[in-house]
C-alpha positions, 0 to 999 in steps of 0.5 A: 452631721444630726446631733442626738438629743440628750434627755434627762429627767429632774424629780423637782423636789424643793423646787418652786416649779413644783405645782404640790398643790395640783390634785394630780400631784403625788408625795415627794418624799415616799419611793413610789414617786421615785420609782414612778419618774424613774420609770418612766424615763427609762420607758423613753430612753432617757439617759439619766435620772436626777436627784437634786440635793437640799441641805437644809429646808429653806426658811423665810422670816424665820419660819420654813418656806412652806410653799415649796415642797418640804423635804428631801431624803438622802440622795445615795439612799434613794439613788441605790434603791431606784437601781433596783428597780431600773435596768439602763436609765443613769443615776445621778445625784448632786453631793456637796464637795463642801461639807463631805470627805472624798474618801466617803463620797468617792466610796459612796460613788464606786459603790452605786456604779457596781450597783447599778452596773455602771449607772451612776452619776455625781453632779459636784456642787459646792455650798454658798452660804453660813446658813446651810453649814450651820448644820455641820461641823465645819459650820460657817461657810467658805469664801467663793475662792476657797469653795471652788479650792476645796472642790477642785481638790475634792474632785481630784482626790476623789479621782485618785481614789477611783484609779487606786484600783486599775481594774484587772486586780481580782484574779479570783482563781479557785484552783490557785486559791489567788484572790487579787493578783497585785498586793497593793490594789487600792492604795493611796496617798494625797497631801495637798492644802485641802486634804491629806490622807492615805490608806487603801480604797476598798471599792475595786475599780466600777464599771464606768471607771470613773463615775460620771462627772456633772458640774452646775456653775455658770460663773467663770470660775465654775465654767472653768471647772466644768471645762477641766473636770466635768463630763457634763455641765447643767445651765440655765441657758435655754433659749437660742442666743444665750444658749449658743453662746454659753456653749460656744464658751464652755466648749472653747474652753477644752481645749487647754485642758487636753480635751476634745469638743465631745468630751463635755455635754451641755445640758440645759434645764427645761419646764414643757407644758404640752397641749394639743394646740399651741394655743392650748398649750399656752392657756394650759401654761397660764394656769401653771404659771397661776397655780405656781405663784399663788397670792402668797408666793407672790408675797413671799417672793417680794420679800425676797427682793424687798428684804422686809416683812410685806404680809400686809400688802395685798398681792393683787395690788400695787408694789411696795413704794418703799426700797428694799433694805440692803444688808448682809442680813436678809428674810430669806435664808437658803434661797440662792436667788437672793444672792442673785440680786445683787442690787435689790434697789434697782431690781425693784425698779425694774420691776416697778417700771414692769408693773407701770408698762404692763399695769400689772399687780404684784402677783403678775409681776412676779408670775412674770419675772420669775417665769421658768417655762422653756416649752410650751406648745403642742407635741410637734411644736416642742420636738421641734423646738427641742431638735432646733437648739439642739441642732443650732448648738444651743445645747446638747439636750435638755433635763426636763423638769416636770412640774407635776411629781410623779406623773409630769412626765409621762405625756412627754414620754408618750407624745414628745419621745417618738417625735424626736424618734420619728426625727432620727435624733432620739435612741428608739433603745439603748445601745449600751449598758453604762451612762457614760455609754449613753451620753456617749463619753469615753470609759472614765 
């Protein structure tokens, strides 16, 4: 049977595919840009329109990471005000299960579901390091075990909350003067390890039920979580054979928990660059690839595997010839690609092998390393490539991040969109009301 293609989009915020230098580039803080993606998307039948969530701004060598986009307001604030301002598009945004409380953020959630009619969406994420907690009063950081621990708690004391009330409670009869039909609508009483705490709910039960679950984690502790809790899982997998096999895992994994094979949606992130050629597409990607790692992000990306100060080197020259300095203490603080090399002395290798092969300068290797564009091709070339994986069991869709804020995606609005539509794989309007009806899961 065709698969329907899931599509969402990503405002890019604190992002390194963020190209703010572009003269088309807008603000990435002011509610226009918002508002501009947001509808945008809703324009093309998207499912669902993301926020990401920064902690705190990113620093190098001490100073803040200015070569990405500085700045990110509150997600619940911004998410609120778009529903004003959209009618069917999902609003989800990621809300950390490590320094917040599941009695404020499950109220928070209850609260942008009624709002929004049933729109919204909670991409669960725990935090990984000292720096980001410094800004709380929980301070430090938890351990990897106890993070999952505290979200998995997190999640499930959230989930109470939601179901305190079963819904049906408010009679609201005037003649009667009978306002809530069960006295003990809302109540609630938790006692785990993480948290204890009991009271009543003061959100009557939204309309999706429950708010619609999302889950970022690739390890196999966070595959697991997303296999027991999520509604849709994000990945980094994108193309064919990685793709499939991060599907087949995850959805083999359901089983255990109860669940069927359509109960969680895999939802890779994705770059495009469109043209009107393939060949266009792919001088076209060449200069985005150049705008995004300028001389100076090139320099700044070294350091970050190099873990020392390289502002002398010249970033159109060779690579450093000295070995990174290993150590818990790093430049980069905030960046979740330095946890990522765990062995900094043999990815300099990699890379040094690379630039030898190739005769690339540091700047090119870089740009090649770090390299994020998943499509790139005219508009026909891209819906096809699209519905192939999607078809193929690489994915169930993708979240599209623009690299241009506000108006990146509208040519994949415009040219991309009624490809897939002319291919009967792509809703030509909404059939529903709710996310939850968009990504085609049952009532939370």
């Amino acid at each position: 049977m065709t698969k329907q293609v899931h599509l969402a989009a990503h405002f890019p915020g604190v992002n390194n595919t963020t190209v703010w230098s572009d003269p088309a580039a807008g603000s990435h803080i002011e509610f226009e840009s918002f508002v501009r993606l947001a509808q945008t998307a809703e324009r093309a039948k998207f499912d669902f329109f993301f926020l990401a969530e920064g902690l705190r701004l990113r620093e190098q060598g001490g100073r803040i990471y200015d070569l990405d986009v500085v700045g990110r307001p509150d997600t619940f604030t911004v998410l609120a005000a778009l529903a004003a301002v959209t009618d069917r598009l999902g609003l989800t945004g990621t809300i950390n299960s490590t320094f917040n409380e599941p009695y404020e953020v499950a109220r928070q959630f209850a609260s942008l579901d009624h709002l929004s009619a049933g729109r919204a969406g909670w991409n669960v994420v725990t935090s990984w390091d000292a720096f980001t907690g410094e800004n709380f009063r929980r301070a430090g950081f938890l351990p990897e075990s106890e993070r999952y621990s505290r979200a998995k708690e997190f999640l499930a004391t959230a989930a109470e909350l939601f179901d305190s009330w079963r819904g049906g409670e408010i009679v609201a009869d005037q003649d009667s003067g009978v306002f809530l039909g069960d006295a003990s609508a809302g109540t609630f009483r938790h006692h785990g390890e993480q948290f204890d705490i009991s009271g009543r709910f003061n959100v009557p039960r939204s309309p999706q039920g429950r708010p619609v679950i999302l889950q970022a984690g690739d390890s196999d502790e966070g595959r697991e979580f997303a296999a027991a809790t999520a509604d849709a899982i994000f990945s980094r997998h994108g193309t064919l054979e990685a793709g499939q096999a991060f599907y087949a895992d995850v959805k083999g994994r359901l089983a255990k928990y109860g669940r069927r094979h359509d109960q969680l949606v895999v939802l890779p992130a994705a770059t495009f660059v469109l043209g009107d050629t393939d060949a266009d597409a792919q001088e076209k990607a060449a200069v985005v690839r150049r705008q995004q790692v300028s001389g100076a992000t090139a320099i700044k990306f070294a350091e970050q595997l190099w873990n020392r100060d390289l502002s002398g080197y010249d970033p159109d020259g060779p690579l450093p010839s000295v070995d990174p300095i290993v150590g818990e203490s790093t430049i980069s603080k905030g960046r979740a690609s330095v946890r990522m090399n765990r062995d900094p002395v043999a990815v300099a290798n990699q890379w040094r092998a690379l630039a030898a092969e190739k005769k690339l300068s540091l700047r090119e290797v870089v740009v090649e390393v770090t390299g994020r564009q998943n499509f790139i091709g005219s508009a026909e070339t891209i819906a096809e490539q699209i519905d192939t994986l999607v078809q193929a069991d690489a994915s169930d869709g993708f979240i599209l991040v623009p690299h241009i804020t506000p108006g990146g995606l509208d040519e994949f609005a415009d040219r991309v969109v009624p490809l897939l539509q002319e291919r009967g794989v792509f809703r030509t309007e909404y059939e529903g009301t709710t996310l939850r009806e968009h990504l085609g899961l049952d009532r939370g």
